[in-house]
C-alpha positions as CSV (number, residue, x, y, z in Angstrom):
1,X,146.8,-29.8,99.0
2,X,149.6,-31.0,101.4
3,X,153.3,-29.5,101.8
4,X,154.3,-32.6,99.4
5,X,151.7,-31.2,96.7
6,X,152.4,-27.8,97.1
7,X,156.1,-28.0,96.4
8,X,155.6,-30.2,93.2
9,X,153.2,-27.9,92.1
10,X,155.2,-24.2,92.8
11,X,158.5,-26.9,90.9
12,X,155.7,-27.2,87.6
13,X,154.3,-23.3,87.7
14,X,158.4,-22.4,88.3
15,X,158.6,-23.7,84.9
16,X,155.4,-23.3,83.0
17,X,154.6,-19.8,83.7
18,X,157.7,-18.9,81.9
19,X,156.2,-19.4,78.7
20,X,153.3,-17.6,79.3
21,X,153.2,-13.3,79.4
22,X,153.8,-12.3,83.0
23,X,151.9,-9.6,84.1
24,X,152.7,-6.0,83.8
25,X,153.8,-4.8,87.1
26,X,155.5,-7.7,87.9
27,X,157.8,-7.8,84.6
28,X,158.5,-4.1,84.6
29,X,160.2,-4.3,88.1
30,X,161.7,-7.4,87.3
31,X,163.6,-5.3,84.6
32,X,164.1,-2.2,86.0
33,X,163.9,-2.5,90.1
34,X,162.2,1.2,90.7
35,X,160.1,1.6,93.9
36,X,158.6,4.5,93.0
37,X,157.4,3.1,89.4
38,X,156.2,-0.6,91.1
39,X,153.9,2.0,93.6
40,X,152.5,3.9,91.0
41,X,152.1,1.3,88.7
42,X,150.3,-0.8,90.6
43,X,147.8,1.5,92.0
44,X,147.0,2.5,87.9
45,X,146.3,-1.6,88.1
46,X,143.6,-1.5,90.3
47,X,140.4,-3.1,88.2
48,X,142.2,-2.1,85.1
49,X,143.7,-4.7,82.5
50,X,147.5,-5.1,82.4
51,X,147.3,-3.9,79.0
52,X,145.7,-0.7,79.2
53,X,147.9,-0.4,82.7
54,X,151.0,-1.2,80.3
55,X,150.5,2.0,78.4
56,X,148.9,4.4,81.1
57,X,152.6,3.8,82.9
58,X,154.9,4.7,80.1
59,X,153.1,7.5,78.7
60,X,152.2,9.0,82.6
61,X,156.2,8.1,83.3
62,X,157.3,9.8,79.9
63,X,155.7,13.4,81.6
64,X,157.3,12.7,85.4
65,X,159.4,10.0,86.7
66,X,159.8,10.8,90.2
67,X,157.0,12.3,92.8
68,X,158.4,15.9,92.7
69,X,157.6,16.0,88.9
70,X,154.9,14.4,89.5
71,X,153.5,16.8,91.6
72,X,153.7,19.4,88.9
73,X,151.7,18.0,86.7
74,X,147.6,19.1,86.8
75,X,144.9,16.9,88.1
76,X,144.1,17.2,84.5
77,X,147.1,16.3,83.2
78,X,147.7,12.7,84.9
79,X,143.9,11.8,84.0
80,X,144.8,12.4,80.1
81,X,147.9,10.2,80.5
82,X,146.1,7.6,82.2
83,X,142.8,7.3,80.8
84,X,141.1,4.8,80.4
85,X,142.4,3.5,83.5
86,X,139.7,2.6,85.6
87,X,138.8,5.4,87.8
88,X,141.0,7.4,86.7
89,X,139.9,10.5,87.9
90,X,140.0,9.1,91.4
91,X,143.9,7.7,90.5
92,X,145.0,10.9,89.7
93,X,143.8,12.7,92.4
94,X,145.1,9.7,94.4
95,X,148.6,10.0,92.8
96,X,148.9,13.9,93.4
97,X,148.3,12.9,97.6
98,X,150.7,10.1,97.3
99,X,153.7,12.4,95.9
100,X,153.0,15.1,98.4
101,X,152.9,12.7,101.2
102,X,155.9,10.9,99.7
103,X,157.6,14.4,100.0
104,X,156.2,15.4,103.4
105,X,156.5,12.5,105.4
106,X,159.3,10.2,103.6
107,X,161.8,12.5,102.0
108,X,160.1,11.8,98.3
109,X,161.3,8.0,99.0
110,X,159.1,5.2,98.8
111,X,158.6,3.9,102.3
112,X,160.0,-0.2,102.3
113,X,157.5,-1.5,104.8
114,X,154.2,-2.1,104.9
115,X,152.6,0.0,107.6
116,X,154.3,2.8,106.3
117,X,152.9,2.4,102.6
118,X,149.3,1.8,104.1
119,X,149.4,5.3,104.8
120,X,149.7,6.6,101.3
121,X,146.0,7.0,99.4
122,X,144.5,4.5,97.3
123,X,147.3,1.9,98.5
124,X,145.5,-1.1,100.5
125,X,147.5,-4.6,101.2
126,X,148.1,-6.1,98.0
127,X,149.6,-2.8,96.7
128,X,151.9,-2.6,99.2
129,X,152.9,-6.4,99.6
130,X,153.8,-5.5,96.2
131,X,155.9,-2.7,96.5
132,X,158.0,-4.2,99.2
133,X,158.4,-7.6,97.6
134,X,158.9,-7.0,94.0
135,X,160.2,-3.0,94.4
136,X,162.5,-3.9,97.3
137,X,162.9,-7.7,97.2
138,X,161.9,-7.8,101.0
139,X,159.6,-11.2,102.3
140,X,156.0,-10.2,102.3
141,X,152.7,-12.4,100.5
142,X,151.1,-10.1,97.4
143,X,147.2,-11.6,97.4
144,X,144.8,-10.4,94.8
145,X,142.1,-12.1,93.7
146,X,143.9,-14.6,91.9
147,X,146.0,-15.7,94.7
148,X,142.9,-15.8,97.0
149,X,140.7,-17.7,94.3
150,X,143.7,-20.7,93.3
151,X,145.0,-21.0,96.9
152,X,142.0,-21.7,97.9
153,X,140.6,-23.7,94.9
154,X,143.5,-25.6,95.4
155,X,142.4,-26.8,99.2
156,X,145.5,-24.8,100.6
157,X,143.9,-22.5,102.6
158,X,139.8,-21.9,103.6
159,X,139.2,-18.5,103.7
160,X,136.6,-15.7,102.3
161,X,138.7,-13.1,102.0
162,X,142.2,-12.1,100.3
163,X,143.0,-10.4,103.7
164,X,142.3,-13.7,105.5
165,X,144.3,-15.4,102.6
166,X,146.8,-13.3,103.4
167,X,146.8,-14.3,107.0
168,X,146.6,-17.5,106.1
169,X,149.6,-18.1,103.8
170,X,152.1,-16.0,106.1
171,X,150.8,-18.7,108.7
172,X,151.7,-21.6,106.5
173,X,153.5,-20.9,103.1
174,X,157.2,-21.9,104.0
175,X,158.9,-18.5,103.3
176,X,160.7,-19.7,100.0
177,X,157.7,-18.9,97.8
178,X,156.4,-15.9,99.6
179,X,157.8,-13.6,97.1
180,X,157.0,-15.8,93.5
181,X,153.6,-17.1,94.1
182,X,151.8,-14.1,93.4
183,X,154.1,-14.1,90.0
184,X,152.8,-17.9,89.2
185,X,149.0,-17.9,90.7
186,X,148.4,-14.4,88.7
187,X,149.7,-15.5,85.6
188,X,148.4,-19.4,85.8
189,X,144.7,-17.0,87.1
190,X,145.2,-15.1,83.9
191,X,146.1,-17.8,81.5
192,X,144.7,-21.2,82.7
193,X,142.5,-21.2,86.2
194,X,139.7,-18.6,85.3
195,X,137.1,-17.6,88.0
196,X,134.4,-19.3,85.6
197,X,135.1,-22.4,83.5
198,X,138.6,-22.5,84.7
199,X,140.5,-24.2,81.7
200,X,141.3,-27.8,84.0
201,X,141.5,-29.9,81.4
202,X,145.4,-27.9,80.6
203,X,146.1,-27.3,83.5
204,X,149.9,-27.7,84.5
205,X,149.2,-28.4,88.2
206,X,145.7,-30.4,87.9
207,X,146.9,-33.4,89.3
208,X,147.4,-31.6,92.8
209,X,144.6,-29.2,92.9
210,X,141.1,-30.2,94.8
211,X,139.2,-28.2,92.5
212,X,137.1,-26.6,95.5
213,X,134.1,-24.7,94.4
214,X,134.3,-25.4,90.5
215,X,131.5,-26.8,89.0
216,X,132.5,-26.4,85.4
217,X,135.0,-26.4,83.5
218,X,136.9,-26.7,80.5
């Protein structure tokens, strides 16, 4: 995929993925721009579905909104409200670290940048791409596996992991989609371009993708 392909292709998904359900995180901050609540969030979204993460956000935000409430609540407590979040016994415990260090170390605000939010438990790269781009609207490339799968099904980038996707895309991805293409590559991942029997024959963007690595599809 060249520049020319790329940009016709980010014009299609800018209009396609609209119809299609966004995923959780990334709507709920649209709505309501909370740092704290993007963090959080996303960290209950690790190897979880967006629907179960949906609901384990609400009803864990209905109990304690910000990390000094948070901090009050038991171990116990945050498991019940998040179950059955995947691992959520290591979340909560997780959670409980991240308020205290919030408190501690960042007067209970959510740091902005990256190497600061690296620091917190349980939050690795994408989480924190995450937090600064769609919690603080700052420049920064969120890659999960859906970014690092279609980037690199599409022929964009040749790498093996979403780290050296990462890398990759802050080394060529002109800076006016570093904030949206996690938005359209998770939701076109989640709708259209599965990791098996990706769903081609649909596709919005087909016409500019190299298909790299499928060998069926649909």
């Amino acid at each position: 995929m060249n520049a020319d392909a790329l940009r016709a292709a980010m014009r299609i998904l800018r209009e396609t993925t609209r119809q299609w359900k966004m995923p959780y995180v990334s709507g709920m901050a649209r709505a309501r721009r909370e740092p704290f609540r993007v963090l959080i969030s996303t960290m209950l979204s690790l190897r979880t579905k967006d629907a179960v993460t949906a609901v384990a956000t609400e009803k864990l935000f209905a109990l304690a909104a910000t990390p000094q409430k948070m901090l009050a609540l038991t171990p116990r407590q945050i498991e019940k409200a998040i179950y059955p979040a995947g691992f959520y016994h290591t979340k909560a415990r997780q959670i409980k670290k991240t308020c205290r260090l919030l408190l501690d170390q960042f007067a209970g605000r959510v740091p902005a940048e990256i190497d600061a939010l690296l620091q917190l438990p349980g939050v690795g790269r994408k989480t924190a791409n995450l937090v600064v781009t769609i919690g603080y609207g700052k420049p920064g490339i969120c890659v999960d596996t859906h970014v690092h799968r279609i980037s690199n099904r599409w022929g964009y980038v040749h790498t093996k992991t979403p780290d050296e996707t990462e890398s990759a895309l802050r080394a060529k991805l002109p800076a006016e989609y570093w904030i949206e293409i996690n938005d359209h590559l998770v939701t076109l991942g989640q709708n259209i371009c599965h990791p098996t029997s990706p769903k081609c024959s649909i596709c919005p963007v087909r016409a500019y993708c190299a298909r790299v690595g499928v060998t069926r599809s649909r």
